[in-house]
C-alpha angles and dihedrals in degrees: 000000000000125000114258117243111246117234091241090062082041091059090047097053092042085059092049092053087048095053096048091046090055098048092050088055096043085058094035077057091040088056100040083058093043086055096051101052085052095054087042092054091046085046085052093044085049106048084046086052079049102052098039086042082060095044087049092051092047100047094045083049083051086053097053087044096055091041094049087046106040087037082065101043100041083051098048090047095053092057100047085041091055088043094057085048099057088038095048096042079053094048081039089064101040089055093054088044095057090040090061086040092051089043098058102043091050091051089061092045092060090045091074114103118176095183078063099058125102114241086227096064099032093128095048084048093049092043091052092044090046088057093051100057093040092056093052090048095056089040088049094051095047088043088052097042091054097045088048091050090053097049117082102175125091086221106070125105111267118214110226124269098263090224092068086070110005088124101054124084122200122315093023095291113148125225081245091061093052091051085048089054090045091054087051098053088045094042090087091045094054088041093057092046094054092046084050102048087041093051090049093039082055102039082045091054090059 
């Protein structure tokens, strides 16, 4: 028959259960707590994936937006900037147009040279000068309307209206001036011919 335990061995083994027991729930804790710092750092390591995940989201919807947006305006540009080139290659050349035009009319303006001119053909002269001027000045007034139908700034430079001087020749000179020059080149003419036809009326009358 075995020997009965005595309560003091009892107790013993009772403390020693209970030690272990302890021990084994102290590392079950230890791990528990183990295993929720590591869930809370791959929470952690999640919720930063998240949030660059965002930022990268947002910032690949700003691209397609910028693209989408810049893509629009940098077409629609081209086209109204190719559309001012043409349009101002087009206003270029009639600019050099009109200035040869201008050249050369004003080349045969200041030809004229009424100091030059024999007494005996003073009307054909005049006649001649007078056509001159007024050919530059049609050609002036359609130049001017055609450049002032192509700009369409207000800051570009405006010829002046050809009636605020249509009458004034270089250097100031009116066309006034000009007729008083031409009476004074045909006065001695006027006056010879009224010597002469005095002087046959008289020798007739003998």
């Amino acid at each position: 028959m075995p020997e009965k335990i005595r309560p003091i061995e009892q107790m013993l083994e009772l403390r020693e259960d209970e030690a272990v027991s302890v021990e084994h729930l102290e590392s079950q804790v230890q791990k528990a707590q183990e295993q929720l710092l590591q869930l809370k750092r791959q929470q952690e390591q999640i919720e930063k994936q998240k949030r660059e995940l965002e930022e990268l989201s947002r910032r690949q919807e700003e691209l397609d937006r910028g693209r989408a947006e810049m893509t629009d305006k940098l077409t629609r540009s081209l086209v109204v900037l190719e559309r001012e080139a043409y349009n101002t290659q087009k206003r270029l050349e009639q600019i050099r147009a009109t200035r040869e035009s201008f050249s050369q009319h004003l080349e045969l303006i200041e030809a004229i040279d009424p100091k030059s001119w024999n007494p005996d053909d003073l009307h054909k002269e005049l006649s001649r000068a007078l056509s001159t001027v007024d050919e530059a000045r049609t050609e002036y007034s359609e130049q001017r309307s055609r450049l002032q139908a192509t700009s369409d700034s207000a800051g570009d430079a405006a010829l002046p209206d050809v009636t605020s001087d249509a009458y004034h020749g270089e250097e100031g000179r009116s066309f006034f001036h000009w007729v008083r020059i031409g009476i004074a080149l045909t006065l001695p003419l006027i006056i010879f011919g009224a010597i002469a036809l005095a002087l046959f009326l008289w020798m007739a009358s003998r």
